[in-house]
VOGU-3710 file (C-alpha; in Angstrom, 3 decimals, decimal comma):
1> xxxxxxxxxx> -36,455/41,463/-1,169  -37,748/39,641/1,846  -35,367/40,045/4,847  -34,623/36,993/6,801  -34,833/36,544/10,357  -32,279/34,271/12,358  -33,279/32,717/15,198  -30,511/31,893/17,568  -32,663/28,636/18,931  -32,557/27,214/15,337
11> xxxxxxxxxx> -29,499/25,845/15,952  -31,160/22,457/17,124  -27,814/20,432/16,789  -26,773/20,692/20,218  -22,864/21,552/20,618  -22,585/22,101/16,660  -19,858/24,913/15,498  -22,926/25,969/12,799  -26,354/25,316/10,872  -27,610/26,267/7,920
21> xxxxxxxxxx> -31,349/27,328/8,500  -34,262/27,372/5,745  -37,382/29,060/6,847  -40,731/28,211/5,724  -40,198/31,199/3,180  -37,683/29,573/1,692  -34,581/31,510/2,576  -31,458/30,404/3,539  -29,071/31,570/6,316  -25,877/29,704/7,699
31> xxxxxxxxxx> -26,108/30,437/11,305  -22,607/30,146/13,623  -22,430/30,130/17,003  -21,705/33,489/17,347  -24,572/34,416/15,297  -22,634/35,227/12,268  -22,958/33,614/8,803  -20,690/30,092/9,199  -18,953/28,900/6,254  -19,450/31,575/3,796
41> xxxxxxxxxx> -16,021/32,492/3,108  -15,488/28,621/2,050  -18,354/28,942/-0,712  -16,973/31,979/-1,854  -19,874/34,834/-0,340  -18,990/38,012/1,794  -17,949/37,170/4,710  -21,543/38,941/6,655  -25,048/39,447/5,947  -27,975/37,126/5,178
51> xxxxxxxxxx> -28,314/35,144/2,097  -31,699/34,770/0,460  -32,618/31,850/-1,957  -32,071/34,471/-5,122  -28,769/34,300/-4,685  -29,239/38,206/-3,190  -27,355/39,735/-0,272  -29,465/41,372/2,533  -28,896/44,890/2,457  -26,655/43,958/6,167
61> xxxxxxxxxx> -24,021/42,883/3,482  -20,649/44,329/3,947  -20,613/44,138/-0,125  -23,632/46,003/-0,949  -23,659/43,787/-4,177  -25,346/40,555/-5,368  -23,668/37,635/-4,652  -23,486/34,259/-6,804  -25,984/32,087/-6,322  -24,473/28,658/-4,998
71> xxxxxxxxxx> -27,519/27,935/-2,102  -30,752/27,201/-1,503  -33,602/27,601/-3,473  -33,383/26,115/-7,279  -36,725/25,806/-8,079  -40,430/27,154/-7,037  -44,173/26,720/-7,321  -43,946/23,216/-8,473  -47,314/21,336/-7,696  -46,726/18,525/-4,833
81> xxxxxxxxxx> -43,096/17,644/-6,174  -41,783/13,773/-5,646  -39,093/12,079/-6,278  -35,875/13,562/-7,662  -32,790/11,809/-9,341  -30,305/13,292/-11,181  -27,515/12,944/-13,883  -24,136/15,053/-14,641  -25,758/18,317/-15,754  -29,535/17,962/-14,520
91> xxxxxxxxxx> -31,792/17,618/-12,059  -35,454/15,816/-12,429  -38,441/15,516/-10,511  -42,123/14,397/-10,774  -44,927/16,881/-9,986  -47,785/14,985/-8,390  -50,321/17,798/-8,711  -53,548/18,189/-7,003  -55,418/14,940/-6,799  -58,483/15,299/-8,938
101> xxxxxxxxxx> -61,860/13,477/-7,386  -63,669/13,181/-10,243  -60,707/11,726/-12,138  -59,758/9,804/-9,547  -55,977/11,361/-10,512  -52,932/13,274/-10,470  -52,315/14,663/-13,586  -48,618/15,143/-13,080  -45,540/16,144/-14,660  -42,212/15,100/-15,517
111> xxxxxxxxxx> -39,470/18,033/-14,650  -35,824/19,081/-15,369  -33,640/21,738/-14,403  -30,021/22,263/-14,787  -27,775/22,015/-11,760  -26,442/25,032/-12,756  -30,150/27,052/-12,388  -32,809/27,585/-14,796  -34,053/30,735/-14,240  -36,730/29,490/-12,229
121> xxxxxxxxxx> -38,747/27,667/-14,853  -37,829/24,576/-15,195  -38,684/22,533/-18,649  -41,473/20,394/-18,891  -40,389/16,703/-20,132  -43,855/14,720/-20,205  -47,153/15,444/-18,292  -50,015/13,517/-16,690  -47,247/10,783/-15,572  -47,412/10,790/-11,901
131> xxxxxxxxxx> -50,580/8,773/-10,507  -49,363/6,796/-7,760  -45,600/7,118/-8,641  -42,492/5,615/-7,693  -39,228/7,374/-6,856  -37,456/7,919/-10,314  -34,261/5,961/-11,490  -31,645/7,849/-14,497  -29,547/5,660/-16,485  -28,175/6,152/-20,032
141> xxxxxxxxxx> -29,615/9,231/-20,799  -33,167/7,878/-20,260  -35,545/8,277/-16,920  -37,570/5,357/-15,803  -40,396/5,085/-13,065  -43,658/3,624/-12,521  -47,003/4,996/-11,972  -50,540/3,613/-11,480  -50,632/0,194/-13,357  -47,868/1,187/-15,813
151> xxxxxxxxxx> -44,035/1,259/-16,092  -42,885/4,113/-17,643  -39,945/5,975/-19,366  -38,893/9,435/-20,962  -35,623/10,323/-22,528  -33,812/12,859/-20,478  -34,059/15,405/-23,462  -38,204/14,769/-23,547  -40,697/13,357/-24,520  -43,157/15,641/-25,628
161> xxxxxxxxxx> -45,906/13,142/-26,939  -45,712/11,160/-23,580  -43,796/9,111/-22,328  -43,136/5,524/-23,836  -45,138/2,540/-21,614  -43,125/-0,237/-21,301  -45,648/-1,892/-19,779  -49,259/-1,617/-18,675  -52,067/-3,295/-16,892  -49,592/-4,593/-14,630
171> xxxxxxxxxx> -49,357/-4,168/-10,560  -48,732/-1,057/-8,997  -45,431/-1,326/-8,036  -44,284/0,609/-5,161  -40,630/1,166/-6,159  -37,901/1,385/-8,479  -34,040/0,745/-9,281  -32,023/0,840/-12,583  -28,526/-0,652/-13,378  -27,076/-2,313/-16,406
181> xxxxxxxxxx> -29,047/-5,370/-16,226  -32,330/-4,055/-16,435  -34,912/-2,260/-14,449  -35,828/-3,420/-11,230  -39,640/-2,986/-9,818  -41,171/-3,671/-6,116  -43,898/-5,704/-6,553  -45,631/-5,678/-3,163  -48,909/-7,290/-4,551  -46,959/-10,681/-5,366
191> xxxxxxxxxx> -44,567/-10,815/-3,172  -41,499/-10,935/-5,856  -39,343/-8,235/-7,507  -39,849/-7,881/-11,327  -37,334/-7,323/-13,597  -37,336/-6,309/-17,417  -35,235/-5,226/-19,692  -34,877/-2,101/-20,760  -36,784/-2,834/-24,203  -39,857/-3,589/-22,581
201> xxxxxxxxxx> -41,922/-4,945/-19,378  -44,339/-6,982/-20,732  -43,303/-10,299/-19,412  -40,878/-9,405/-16,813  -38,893/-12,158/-14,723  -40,339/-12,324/-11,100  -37,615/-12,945/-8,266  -39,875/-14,356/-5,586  -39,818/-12,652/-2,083  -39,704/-13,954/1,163
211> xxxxxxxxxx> -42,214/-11,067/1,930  -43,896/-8,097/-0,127  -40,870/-5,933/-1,242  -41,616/-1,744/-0,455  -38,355/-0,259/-1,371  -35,158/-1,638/-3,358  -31,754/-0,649/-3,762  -28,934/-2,136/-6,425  -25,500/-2,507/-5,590  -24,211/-4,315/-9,010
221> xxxxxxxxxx> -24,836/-7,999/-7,886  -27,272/-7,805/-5,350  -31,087/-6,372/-5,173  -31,512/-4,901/-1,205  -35,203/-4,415/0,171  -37,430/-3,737/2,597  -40,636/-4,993/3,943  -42,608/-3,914/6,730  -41,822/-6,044/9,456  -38,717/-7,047/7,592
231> xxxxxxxxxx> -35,798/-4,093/7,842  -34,125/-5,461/5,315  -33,694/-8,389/3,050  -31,330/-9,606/0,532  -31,425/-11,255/-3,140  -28,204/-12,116/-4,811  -28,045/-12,188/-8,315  -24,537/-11,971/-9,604  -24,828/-9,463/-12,041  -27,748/-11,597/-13,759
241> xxxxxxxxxx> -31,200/-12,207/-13,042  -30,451/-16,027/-14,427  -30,799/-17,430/-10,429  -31,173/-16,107/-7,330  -30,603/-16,157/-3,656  -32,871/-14,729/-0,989  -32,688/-14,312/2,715  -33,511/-12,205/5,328  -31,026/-10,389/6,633  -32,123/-8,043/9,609
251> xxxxxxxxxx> -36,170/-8,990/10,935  -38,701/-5,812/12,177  -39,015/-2,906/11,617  -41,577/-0,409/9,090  -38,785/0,634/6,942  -39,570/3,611/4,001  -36,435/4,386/2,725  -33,258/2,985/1,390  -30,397/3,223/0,017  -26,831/1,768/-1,253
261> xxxxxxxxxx> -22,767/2,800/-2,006  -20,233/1,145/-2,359  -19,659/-0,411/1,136  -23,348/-0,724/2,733  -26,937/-0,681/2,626  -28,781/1,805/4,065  -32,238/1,660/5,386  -34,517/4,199/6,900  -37,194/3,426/9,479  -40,395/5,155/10,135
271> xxxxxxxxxx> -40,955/5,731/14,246  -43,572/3,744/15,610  -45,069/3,924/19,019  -42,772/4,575/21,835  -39,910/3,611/19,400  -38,530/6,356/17,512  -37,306/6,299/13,784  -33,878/5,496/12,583  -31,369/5,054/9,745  -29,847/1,777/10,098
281> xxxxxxxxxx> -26,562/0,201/7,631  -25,960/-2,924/7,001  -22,174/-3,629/5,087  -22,835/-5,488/1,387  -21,213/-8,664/2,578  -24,087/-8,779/5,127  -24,835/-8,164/8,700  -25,645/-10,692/11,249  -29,459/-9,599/12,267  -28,880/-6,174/13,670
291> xxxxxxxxxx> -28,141/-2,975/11,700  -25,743/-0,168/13,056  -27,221/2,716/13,981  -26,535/5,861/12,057  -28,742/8,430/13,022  -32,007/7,748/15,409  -34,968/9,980/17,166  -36,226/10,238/13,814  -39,856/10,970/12,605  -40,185/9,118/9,016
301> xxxxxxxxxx> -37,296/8,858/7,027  -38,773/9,632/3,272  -35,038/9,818/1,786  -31,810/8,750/1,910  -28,623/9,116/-0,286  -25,411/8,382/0,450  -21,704/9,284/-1,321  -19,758/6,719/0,509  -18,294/9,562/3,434  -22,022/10,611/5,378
311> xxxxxxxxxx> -25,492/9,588/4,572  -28,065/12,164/3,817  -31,949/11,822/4,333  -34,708/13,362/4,774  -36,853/13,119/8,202  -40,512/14,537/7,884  -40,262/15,650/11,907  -42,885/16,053/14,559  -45,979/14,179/14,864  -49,448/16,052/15,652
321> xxxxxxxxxx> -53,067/16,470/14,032  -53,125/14,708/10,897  -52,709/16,713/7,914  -53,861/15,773/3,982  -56,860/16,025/1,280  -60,002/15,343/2,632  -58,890/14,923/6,296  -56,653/11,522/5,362  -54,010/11,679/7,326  -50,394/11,429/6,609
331> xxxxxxxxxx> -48,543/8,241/7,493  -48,156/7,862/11,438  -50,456/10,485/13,109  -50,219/13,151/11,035  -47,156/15,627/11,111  -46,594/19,273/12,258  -46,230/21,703/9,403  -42,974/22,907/9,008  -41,139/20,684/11,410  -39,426/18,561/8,866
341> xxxxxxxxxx> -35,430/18,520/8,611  -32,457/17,894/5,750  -29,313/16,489/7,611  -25,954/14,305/6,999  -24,298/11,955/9,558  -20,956/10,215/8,963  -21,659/6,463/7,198  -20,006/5,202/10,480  -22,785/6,796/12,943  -23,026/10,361/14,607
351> xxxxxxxxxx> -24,055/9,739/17,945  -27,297/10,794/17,381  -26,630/14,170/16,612  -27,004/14,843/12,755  -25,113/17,677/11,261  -27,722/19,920/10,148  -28,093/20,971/6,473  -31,988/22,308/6,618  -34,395/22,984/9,720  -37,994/23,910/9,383
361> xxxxxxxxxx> -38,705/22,487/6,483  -42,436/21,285/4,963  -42,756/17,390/5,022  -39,058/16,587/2,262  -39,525/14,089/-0,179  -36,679/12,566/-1,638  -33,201/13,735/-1,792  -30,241/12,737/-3,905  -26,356/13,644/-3,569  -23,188/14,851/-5,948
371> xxxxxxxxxx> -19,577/15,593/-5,395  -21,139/18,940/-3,875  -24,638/19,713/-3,643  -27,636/17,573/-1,784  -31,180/18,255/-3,569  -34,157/17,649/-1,976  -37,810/18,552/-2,695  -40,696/19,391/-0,191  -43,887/21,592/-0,166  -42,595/25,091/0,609
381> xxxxxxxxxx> -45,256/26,342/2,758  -48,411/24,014/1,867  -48,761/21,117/4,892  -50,724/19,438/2,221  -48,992/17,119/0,074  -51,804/16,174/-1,893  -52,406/20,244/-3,111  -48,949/21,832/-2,714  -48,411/24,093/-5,329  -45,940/26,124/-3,653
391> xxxxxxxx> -43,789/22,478/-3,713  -39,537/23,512/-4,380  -36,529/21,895/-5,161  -33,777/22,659/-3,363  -29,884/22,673/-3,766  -27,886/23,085/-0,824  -24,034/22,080/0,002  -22,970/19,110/1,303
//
């Protein structure tokens, strides 16, 4: 087994007790101040020694045994992985895959693995699904996204002849949010938010935008988005889609992530120019044209998830020569391999200094929370998120 090194200096949350440190390997080490392993009595490991992402003690271990596996790695070798959502027992993901030229593609697949582990191989629920894809919503035992110029679903057990389109030749829709009143769909070509039901989205009812929605969030009675230039506006429906409100709630702003609970919105903000990138909240009864700061001096926030107590996201970290296929680079200037980070702050703000959960990690994609465990996926080792196919999925405590 690989041996990790610590690194003292990879405690980058100045004045914090502990971090948890993920190497661009892939294994996992909870670093304390001291330079011991913080925390591990709590999850139920010896008490010394390194932990690697097989659920393996170093051979440092006072036990000189295997240990469970409850962190890190759950998943490897998945082909640029995107998206992630899960359900009681489950995780899913999309695979993007490497972008074919001469189809003009990704041929994609749609993943599960239990929260519990799957051995490493994961089961295979649809494939070529993922061109141009949306983040993925669960509800009711069924998974719903949209890719290229079709909506899409899958049962969460599979769907091994495809997956059923509810709806084709339609706009590409940039995001996507599920509740009980039907499925909710970012259309930033018409400036309006389409909803269906869950039968079908052939003729879905278009809730007109004051400006081209990117990403939406539900709360129950209200549809949250974001525009660029617009953090974050508003659309009350009341539990229907019968009539509508919709205002603007906080102006500016190029906001690529966001989020909900049951007390605010949540909106992540990509860093441009001399401003830096930030995670702003907004309560649900509305905010008076500011959000509160929750975490800032951030890169490009590509996910957030919240469980009412601290928000988690994603931040894809330092900017330098622009990385992707065929020289395109990555949004901003291009980012610094490896430099990406996993961390929590309270809902009510951390002073700018984020409790770590992951450091040195490959350009995250989205993340998602439980009662225990955040799950995130990135690109392992690959800076290229168009040809990753060393891509993981990762389960870490909260």
């Amino acid at each position: 087994m690989r041996r990790l090194v610590l690194v003292a200096a990879l405690a980058w949350a100045a004045g914090a007790g502990a971090c948890t440190v993920v190497s661009p390997e892939g294994e996992v080490a909870h670093v304390a101040a001291d330079g011991g392993d913080a925390g591990a009595e709590a999850e139920g490991l010896p008490s010394s020694g390194a932990y690697a992402l097989d659920g393996e003690v170093a051979a440092s271990s006072s036990s000189g045994g295997p240990a469970p596996r409850s962190v890190g790695l759950l998943v490897s070798g998945q082909s640029s992985p995107f998206g992630i959502a899960l359900d009681a027992d489950n995780v899913y993901w999309l695979n993007r895959g490497t972008y074919s030229p001469d189809a003009g593609t990704y041929p994609g697949q749609l993943m599960k693995c239990a929260k519990a582990g799957c051995g490493g191989s994961p089961t295979v629920l649809a494939s070529g699904v993922s061109n141009l894809p949306t983040r993925l919503a669960v509800y009711g035992g069924t998974i719903y996204w949209a890719a290229s110029d079709m909506v899409l679903s899958c049962s969460t057990d599979g769907c091994s002849g495809g997956p059923t389109v509810l709806a084709s030749s339609v706009p590409n829709y940039t995001d996507i949010a599920v509740d009980a009143t039907g499925i909710y769909l970012a259309n930033a070509i018409y400036d309006a938010i389409d909803v269906c039901p869950f039968a079908g989205c052939a003729a879905p009812m278009a809730i007109p935008t004051p400006a081209p929605p990117s990403v939406i969030a539900l709360d129950g009675t209200n549809v949250f988005f974001s525009s660029n230039g617009a953090a974050l506006l508003w659309c009350a429906f009341g539990g229907t889609v019968a009539s509508t409100d919709c205002s603007t709630l906080v102006d500016g702003g190029a906001p690529t992530a966001i989020a909900t609970d049951t007390t605010n919105v949540y909106v992540g903000m990509e860093a441009q120019g001399t401003v830096s990138g930030e995670i702003g909240a907004c309560p649900l009864t509305g905010c008076s044209g500011t959000l509160s700061v929750v975490s800032a001096s951030l890169t490009h926030v590509a996910g957030i998830a919240s469980d009412g107590t601290n928000v988690y996201y994603t931040d894809w970290g330092a900017t330098g020569p622009a990385v992707g296929a065929g020289g395109t680079p990555l949004p901003g200037t291009g980012l610094v391999p490896g430099s990406g980070r996993v961390a929590k702050c309270s809902i009510a703000g951390c002073n700018d200094a984020p409790t770590p959960i992951a450091g040195y990690v490959n350009i995250p994609q989205q993340i998602a929370v439980d009662d225990t465990t955040v799950y995130w996926t990135d690109y392992g080792s690959v800076a290229d998120p168009n040809g990753s196919d060393e891509g993981r999925v990762m389960a870490l405590p909260k």
